[in-house]
N, C-alpha and C positions, 0 to 999 in steps of 0.2 A: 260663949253663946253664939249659935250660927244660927243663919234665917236664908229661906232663900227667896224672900223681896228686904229691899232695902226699908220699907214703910214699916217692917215689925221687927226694926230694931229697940233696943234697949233704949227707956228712956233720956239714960246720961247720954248715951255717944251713939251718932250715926252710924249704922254698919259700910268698912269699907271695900271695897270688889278688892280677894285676895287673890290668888293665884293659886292653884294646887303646886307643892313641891316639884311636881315630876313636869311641866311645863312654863320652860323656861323660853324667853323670847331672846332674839338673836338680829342683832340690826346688820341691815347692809346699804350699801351706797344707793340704791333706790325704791327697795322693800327690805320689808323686815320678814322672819317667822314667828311662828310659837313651837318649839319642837315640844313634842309630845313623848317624854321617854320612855310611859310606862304604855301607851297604844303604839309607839315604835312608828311615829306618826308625824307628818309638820303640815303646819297651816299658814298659809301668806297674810300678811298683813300690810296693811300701810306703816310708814315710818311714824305717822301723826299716833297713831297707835301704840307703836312700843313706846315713844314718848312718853304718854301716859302712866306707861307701866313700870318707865323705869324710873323716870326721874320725877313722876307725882303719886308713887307706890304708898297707899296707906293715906292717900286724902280720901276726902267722902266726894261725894259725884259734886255736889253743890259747892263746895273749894274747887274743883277740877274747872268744873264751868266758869266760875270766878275768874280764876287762873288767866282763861281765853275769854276774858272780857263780854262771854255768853253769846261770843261771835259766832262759835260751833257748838251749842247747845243739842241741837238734832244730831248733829254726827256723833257726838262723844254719845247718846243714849243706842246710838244706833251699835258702837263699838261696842259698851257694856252689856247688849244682846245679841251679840254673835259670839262676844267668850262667853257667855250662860249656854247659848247653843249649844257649841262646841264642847261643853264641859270642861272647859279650861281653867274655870276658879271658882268662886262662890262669897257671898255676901256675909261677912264676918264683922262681930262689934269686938272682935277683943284678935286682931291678925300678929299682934305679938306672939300669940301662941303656938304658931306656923311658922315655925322658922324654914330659912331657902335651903334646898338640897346641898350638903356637902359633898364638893366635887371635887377634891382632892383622890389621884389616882394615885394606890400601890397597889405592890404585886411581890409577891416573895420570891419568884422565877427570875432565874439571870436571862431565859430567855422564854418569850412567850409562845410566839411562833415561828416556824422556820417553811424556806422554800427547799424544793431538792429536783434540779432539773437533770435529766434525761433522755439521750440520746441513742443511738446508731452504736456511736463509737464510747458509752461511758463505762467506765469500768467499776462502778461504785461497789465496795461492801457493805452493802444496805444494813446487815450487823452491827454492825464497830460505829457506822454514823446513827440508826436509832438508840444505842445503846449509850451515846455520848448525850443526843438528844435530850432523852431521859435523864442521864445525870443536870444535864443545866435545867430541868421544869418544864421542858418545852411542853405547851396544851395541843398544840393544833399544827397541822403540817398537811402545804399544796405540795404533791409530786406532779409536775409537769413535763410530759412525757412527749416529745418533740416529733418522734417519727414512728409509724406505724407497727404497733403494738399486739402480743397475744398475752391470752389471758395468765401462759405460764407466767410472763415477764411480771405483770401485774400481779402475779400471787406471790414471786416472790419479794416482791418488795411489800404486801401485805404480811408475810410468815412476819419477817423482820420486827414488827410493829404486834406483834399476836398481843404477847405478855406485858408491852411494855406500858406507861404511864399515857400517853396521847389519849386525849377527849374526842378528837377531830382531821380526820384523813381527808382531804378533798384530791381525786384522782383528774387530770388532762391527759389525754390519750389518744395517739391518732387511731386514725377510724382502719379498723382490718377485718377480715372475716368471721371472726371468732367472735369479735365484741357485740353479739346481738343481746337484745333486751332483755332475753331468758336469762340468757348467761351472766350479764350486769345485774339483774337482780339477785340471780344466784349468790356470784361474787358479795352483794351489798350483803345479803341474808350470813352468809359466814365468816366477814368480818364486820363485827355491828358497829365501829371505829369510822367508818367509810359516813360521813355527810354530804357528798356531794358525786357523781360522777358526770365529767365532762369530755365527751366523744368530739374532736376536731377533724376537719377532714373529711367528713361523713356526703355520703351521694347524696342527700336531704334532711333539711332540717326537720328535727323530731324532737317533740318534749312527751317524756311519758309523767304517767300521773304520780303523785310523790307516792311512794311505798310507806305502808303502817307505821315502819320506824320512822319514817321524816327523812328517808334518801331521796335527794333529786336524780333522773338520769333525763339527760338531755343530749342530743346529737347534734351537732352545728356544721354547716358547710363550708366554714372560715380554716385556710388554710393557718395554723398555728406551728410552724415550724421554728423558733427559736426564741431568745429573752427581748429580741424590739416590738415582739407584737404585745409588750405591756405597758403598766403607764396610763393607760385611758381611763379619764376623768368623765364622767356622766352620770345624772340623776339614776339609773337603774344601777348605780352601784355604791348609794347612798346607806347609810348603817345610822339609824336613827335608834339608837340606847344607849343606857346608862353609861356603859363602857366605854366607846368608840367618844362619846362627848365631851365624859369626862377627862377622857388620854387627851383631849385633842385642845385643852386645854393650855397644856405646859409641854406636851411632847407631839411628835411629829406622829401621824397616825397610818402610816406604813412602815417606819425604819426602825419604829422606835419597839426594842427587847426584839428584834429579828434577827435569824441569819442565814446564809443563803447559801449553797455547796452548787454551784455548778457544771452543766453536763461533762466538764473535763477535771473534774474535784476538785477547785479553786473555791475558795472558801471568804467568799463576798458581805459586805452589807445587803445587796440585791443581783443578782444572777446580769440584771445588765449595765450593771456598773462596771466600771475598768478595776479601782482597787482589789487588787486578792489581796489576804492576810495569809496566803500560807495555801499548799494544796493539801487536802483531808489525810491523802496517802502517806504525809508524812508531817505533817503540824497535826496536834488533835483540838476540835473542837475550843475547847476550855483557854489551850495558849493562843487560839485565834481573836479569843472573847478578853481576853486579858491585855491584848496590845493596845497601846496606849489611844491611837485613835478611833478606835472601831466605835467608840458610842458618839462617837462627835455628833454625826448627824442625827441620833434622836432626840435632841430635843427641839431642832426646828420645827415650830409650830408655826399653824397656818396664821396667828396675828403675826406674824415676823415676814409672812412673805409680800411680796409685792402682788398689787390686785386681791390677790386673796384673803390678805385682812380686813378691806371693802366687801367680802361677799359673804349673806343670809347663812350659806349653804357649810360657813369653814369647819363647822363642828363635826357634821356629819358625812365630810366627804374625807375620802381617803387619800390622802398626796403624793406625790410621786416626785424624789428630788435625782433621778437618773435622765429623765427627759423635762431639760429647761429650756425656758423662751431665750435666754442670756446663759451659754455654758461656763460662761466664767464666771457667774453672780450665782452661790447656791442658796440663793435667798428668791430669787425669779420663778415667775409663776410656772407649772404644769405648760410645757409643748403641747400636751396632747388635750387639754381642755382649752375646750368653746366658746366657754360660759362668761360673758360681760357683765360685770355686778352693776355698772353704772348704766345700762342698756336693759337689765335684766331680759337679757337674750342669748339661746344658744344659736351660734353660728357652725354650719347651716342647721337645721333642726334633724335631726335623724332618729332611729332607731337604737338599741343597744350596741354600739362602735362592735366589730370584729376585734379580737385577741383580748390577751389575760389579766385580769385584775386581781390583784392577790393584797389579802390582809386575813388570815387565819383565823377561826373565830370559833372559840372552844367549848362555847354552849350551843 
């Protein structure tokens, strides 16, 4: 039985404030959230809050108040009507019945997503690597494209990809003559694979509006010429769903089922890391994925690293173990974030950083 005032509960038993499955709370060192995974959404909360929710989950309001000796009687009503607000749960006499989201991630894919960066001087067989791609599952693949680009070069690394299995093309492209807006939608309209295009380099920044299929094309004035302009950690590049929560749980939420080929065909964990397993021209895919250390780093999760296990945010931020505060510790927090969990403050406060954030994402 549900009610939604606590007063027209069931005789036997008070109704207690549940929680919807898909809105889980997340403490950190000075606030907490409630992510939200099915609006793909968070809310800040205080700590006194998740409190509450975690470790007095399924008492009735009147035990809760007890609890805090009815010292915070008006807060705690006040708490229980911003989660009705917000539609974060609801007043339940029987919350057994709701059991919490299983968050356990699989995937039948040896590899989920992959990078494929590109240069001036690359010499890739765009063939032989989608078609390797393909055999390991791969859904989603960023080619980042370092130096100024024509539409041929982009098509053929699109041919490559026509027939094959990918969900999810996201294009980086330096800005050239040819790549105007007609044309990039053209381009997005002929292959429907294309999620994303991103114009670097460009005289002015430009966002055009998303096309029917759901393609972004955006121009940026951020010069993006090779794998150090990635790594950056910031709230606009936050992935609040199921997926990203769930991984981010047990696995590390950039490294983990990736793989990386490149602009000179070395065949990386991440394009700016030192380790090759081998160059694509002459190791294939599959014996690079096989080598004994190549998966070490996915399962470094953000409760393992330092700071980061202290922050709101570790579910839904994407991590980056190529740029560390300690290069000898790969356990040490993101170089490239700001973000103070015990301050909860970004230093200095900015805008979307300049360069590439990559984490492939197949729906």
């Amino acid at each position: 039985m549900t009610t939604s005032e606590p007063g027209a509960a069931s005789a036997n038993r008070e109704p207690v404030f549940t929680l919807f499955a898909c809105c889980i709370p997340v403490q950190g060192a000075r606030r907490s959230v409630v992510c939200d995974l099915q609006r793909q959404s968070f809310q800040f909360i205080p700590n006194g809050l998740y409190e509450i929710l975690s470790e007095h989950a399924g008492k009735t309001v009147a035990e809760i108040k007890a609890i805090y000796g009815h010292e915070y009687d008006e807060e705690i009503d006040e708490y229980f009507a911003f989660l009705l607000h917000h539609e974060f749960g609801f007043w339940s006499s029987d919350p057994e019945r709701f059991p919490a989201l299983d968050l356990a991630w699989e995937t039948p894919e040896r590899i989920t997503n992959a990078i494929l960066d590109v240069d001036e001087g690359s010499r890739h067989d765009y063939g032989a690597i989608l078609r390797q791609l393909d055999d390991l599952g791969c859904k989603a693949l960023e080619v980042r494209c370092f130096h100024r680009c024509s539409l041929r070069e982009l098509r053929a690394i699109l041919e490559a990809a026509r027939h094959g299995r990918l969900r999810s093309i996201d294009l980086l492209a330096g800005h050239g003559p040819e790549l105007t807006p007609d044309a990039l939608e053209g381009l997005a309209r002929e292959h429907p694979r294309i999620s994303r295009i991103v114009v670097h380099s460009a005289p002015e920044r430009r966002q055009m509006p998303p096309l029917r299929t759901g393609v972004t094309i955006e121009y940026r004035t951020e010069v993006i010429d090779s794998p150090r302009c990635c790594g950056q950690i910031h709230p606009g590049y936050f992935v609040v769903d199921f997926e990203t929560f769930a991984e981010g749980q047990k696995h590390n939420t950039c490294l983990n089922r990736k793989l990386s080929v490149d602009a000179r065909g070395e065949i990386k964990n991440c394009p700016s890391m030192t380790r090759s397993f081998g160059n694509v021209r002459e190791v294939s895919l599959h014996s690079a994925l096989a080598q004994r250390d190549f998966a070490a780093l996915w399962s470094i999760n953000k409760d393992q690293i330092a700071i980061c296990r202290d922050c709101e945010f570790r579910y839904v931020c994407t991590d980056c173990r190529a740029y560390l505060r300690d290069a000898a510790d790969l356990y040490s927090k993101p170089s490239k974030c700001t973000y103070d969990p015990y301050t909860a403050e970004w230093q200095p406060p900015a805008d979307v950083p300049a360069g590439i954030h990559t984490k492939g994402a197949p729906e």
